[in-house]
C-alpha positions, -999 to +999 in steps of 0.1 A: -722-396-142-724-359-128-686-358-144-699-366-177-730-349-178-713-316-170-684-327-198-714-328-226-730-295-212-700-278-215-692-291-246-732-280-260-726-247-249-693-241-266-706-251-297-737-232-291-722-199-281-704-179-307-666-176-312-653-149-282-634-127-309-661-123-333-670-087-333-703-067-343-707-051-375-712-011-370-742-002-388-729+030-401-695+027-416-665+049-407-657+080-424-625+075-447-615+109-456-589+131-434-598+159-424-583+187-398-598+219-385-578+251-393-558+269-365-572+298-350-560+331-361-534+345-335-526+378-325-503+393-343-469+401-329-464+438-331-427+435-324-416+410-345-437+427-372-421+462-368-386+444-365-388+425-399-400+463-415-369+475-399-343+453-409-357+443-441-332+453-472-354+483-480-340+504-455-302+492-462-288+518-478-257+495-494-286+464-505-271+465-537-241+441-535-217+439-565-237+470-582-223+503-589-238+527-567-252+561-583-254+587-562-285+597-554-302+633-574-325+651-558-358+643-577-375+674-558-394+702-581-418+730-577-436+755-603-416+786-605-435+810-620-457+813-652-441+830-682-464+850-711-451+850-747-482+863-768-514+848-758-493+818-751-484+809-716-454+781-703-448+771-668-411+772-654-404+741-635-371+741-613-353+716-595-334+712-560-309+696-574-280+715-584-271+718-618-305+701-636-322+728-659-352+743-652-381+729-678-399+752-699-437+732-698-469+739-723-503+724-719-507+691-725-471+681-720-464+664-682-447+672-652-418+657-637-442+632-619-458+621-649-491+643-645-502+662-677-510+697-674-545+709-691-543+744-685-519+775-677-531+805-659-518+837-646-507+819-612-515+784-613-512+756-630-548+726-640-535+694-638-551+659-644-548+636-614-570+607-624-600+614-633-598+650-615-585+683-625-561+695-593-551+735-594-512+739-586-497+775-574-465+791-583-443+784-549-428+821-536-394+820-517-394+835-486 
Protein backbone atom coordinates (compact mmCIF):
# COMPACT_ATOMS: atom_id res chain seq x y z
CA UNK A 1 0.00 0.00 0.00
CA UNK A 2 2.92 2.50 0.97
CA UNK A 3 4.37 1.26 -2.60
CA UNK A 4 1.36 2.49 -4.26
CA UNK A 5 0.51 5.39 -2.49
CA UNK A 6 4.01 6.80 -3.19
CA UNK A 7 3.50 5.56 -7.10
CA UNK A 8 0.19 7.97 -7.40
CA UNK A 9 2.08 10.79 -5.47
CA UNK A 10 4.66 10.75 -7.70
CA UNK A 11 2.66 10.46 -10.51
CA UNK A 12 0.33 13.81 -9.16
CA UNK A 13 3.32 15.77 -8.85
CA UNK A 14 4.66 15.13 -12.34
CA UNK A 15 1.59 16.10 -13.84
CA UNK A 16 1.37 18.97 -11.50
CA UNK A 17 4.80 20.41 -11.90
CA UNK A 18 5.70 21.98 -15.17
CA UNK A 19 7.82 20.47 -17.98
CA UNK A 20 11.83 20.89 -16.65
CA UNK A 21 12.84 22.55 -20.09
CA UNK A 22 10.25 25.13 -20.33
CA UNK A 23 11.98 28.33 -19.95
CA UNK A 24 10.77 31.96 -18.73
CA UNK A 25 9.73 34.60 -21.05
CA UNK A 26 12.22 37.79 -20.54
CA UNK A 27 10.09 40.71 -20.14
CA UNK A 28 12.15 43.02 -22.20
CA UNK A 29 13.19 41.59 -25.45
CA UNK A 30 16.75 41.46 -26.82
CA UNK A 31 18.22 44.09 -28.89
CA UNK A 32 18.51 42.85 -32.64
CA UNK A 33 20.72 45.31 -34.19
CA UNK A 34 24.75 45.00 -34.26
CA UNK A 35 26.45 47.24 -33.13
CA UNK A 36 30.43 47.72 -32.22
CA UNK A 37 32.31 50.57 -30.57
CA UNK A 38 34.93 52.31 -32.62
CA UNK A 39 38.72 51.74 -31.83
CA UNK A 40 40.54 54.21 -29.97
CA UNK A 41 42.65 56.55 -31.85
CA UNK A 42 46.46 55.39 -31.63
CA UNK A 43 49.51 57.17 -31.53
CA UNK A 44 50.76 57.79 -34.53
CA UNK A 45 53.97 56.25 -35.69
CA UNK A 46 56.46 58.93 -36.39
CA UNK A 47 58.74 56.55 -38.20
CA UNK A 48 56.75 54.82 -40.37
CA UNK A 49 55.17 58.13 -41.15
CA UNK A 50 58.37 59.95 -42.10
CA UNK A 51 59.44 56.66 -43.98
CA UNK A 52 56.39 56.50 -46.31
CA UNK A 53 57.17 60.62 -47.05
CA UNK A 54 60.60 59.46 -47.85
CA UNK A 55 60.18 56.74 -50.18
CA UNK A 56 57.08 57.83 -51.65
CA UNK A 57 57.45 58.43 -55.69
CA UNK A 58 57.60 62.17 -55.04
CA UNK A 59 61.06 62.18 -54.23
CA UNK A 60 62.17 59.60 -57.14
CA UNK A 61 63.70 61.49 -59.33
CA UNK A 62 63.21 58.67 -62.40
CA UNK A 63 59.08 58.07 -61.22
CA UNK A 64 58.29 58.55 -64.68
CA UNK A 65 58.61 55.10 -66.21
CA UNK A 66 58.32 54.75 -70.08
CA UNK A 67 58.16 58.85 -70.34
CA UNK A 68 60.62 60.97 -71.92
CA UNK A 69 62.38 62.81 -69.47
CA UNK A 70 62.83 66.78 -70.02
CA UNK A 71 65.50 68.17 -68.41
CA UNK A 72 64.67 70.22 -65.95
CA UNK A 73 64.94 74.63 -66.62
CA UNK A 74 65.56 76.64 -63.97
CA UNK A 75 62.12 78.40 -63.29
CA UNK A 76 64.10 80.97 -60.98
CA UNK A 77 63.51 84.93 -61.70
CA UNK A 78 64.05 88.31 -60.07
CA UNK A 79 63.12 92.06 -61.08
CA UNK A 80 66.13 93.52 -62.76
CA UNK A 81 65.73 96.91 -62.84
CA UNK A 82 62.99 99.43 -63.91
CA UNK A 83 63.31 100.99 -67.32
CA UNK A 84 61.69 104.81 -68.16
CA UNK A 85 60.50 105.39 -71.78
CA UNK A 86 58.39 108.70 -71.50
CA UNK A 87 56.19 108.85 -68.60
CA UNK A 88 55.85 105.15 -69.21
CA UNK A 89 57.70 102.74 -66.98
CA UNK A 90 58.42 98.61 -67.82
CA UNK A 91 60.03 96.26 -65.35
CA UNK A 92 62.96 93.98 -66.70
CA UNK A 93 62.42 90.44 -65.46
CA UNK A 94 65.49 87.97 -65.86
CA UNK A 95 66.00 84.50 -65.46
CA UNK A 96 68.68 81.95 -63.94
CA UNK A 97 68.44 79.92 -66.58
CA UNK A 98 70.70 80.29 -69.36
CA UNK A 99 69.65 81.27 -72.50
CA UNK A 100 65.70 82.33 -71.59
CA UNK A 101 65.10 86.12 -72.46
CA UNK A 102 64.66 88.58 -70.10
CA UNK A 103 60.76 89.84 -70.19
CA UNK A 104 59.99 93.32 -70.74
CA UNK A 105 56.62 93.75 -68.15
CA UNK A 106 53.85 96.73 -68.08
CA UNK A 107 51.18 97.16 -65.50
CA UNK A 108 48.58 95.01 -65.47
CA UNK A 109 50.37 92.20 -67.34
CA UNK A 110 51.68 89.16 -64.73
CA UNK A 111 54.79 87.87 -63.57
CA UNK A 112 56.31 84.74 -64.20
CA UNK A 113 54.32 83.31 -61.13
CA UNK A 114 51.14 84.29 -62.34
CA UNK A 115 50.88 87.56 -60.07
CA UNK A 116 49.64 90.76 -61.96
CA UNK A 117 51.51 93.84 -61.43
CA UNK A 118 49.39 97.17 -60.53
CA UNK A 119 52.02 99.57 -60.47
CA UNK A 120 55.68 100.44 -61.60
CA UNK A 121 57.82 102.80 -59.62
CA UNK A 122 61.21 104.18 -59.68
CA UNK A 123 62.54 100.96 -57.69
CA UNK A 124 59.86 98.75 -57.01
CA UNK A 125 57.40 96.92 -58.29
CA UNK A 126 52.91 96.81 -56.55
CA UNK A 127 51.87 93.57 -57.02
CA UNK A 128 48.43 91.91 -56.21
CA UNK A 129 48.74 88.87 -54.00
CA UNK A 130 45.14 88.03 -53.12
CA UNK A 131 43.42 90.46 -51.99
CA UNK A 132 46.68 92.52 -50.96
CA UNK A 133 48.96 94.79 -52.76
CA UNK A 134 52.80 93.37 -51.96
CA UNK A 135 55.80 96.03 -52.94
CA UNK A 136 58.67 94.08 -54.85
CA UNK A 137 62.41 95.64 -55.11
CA UNK A 138 64.78 95.61 -57.87
CA UNK A 139 67.44 92.77 -56.72
CA UNK A 140 71.26 94.40 -56.86
CA UNK A 141 74.16 91.93 -57.61
CA UNK A 142 76.83 91.98 -55.32
Amino acid sequence: MLALLTILAAVTMGWLLPPPDEEAKPMVQLRRDTWALPDLPRKPDLVSVGLAIVSSPMFDAESKVGAAQEPLVDSRWRLAGIMRRGAERIALVTFKAPGKEALRLRVGEQLPGGYKITGIEDSEICVLIGKKTYRLGVAYRD
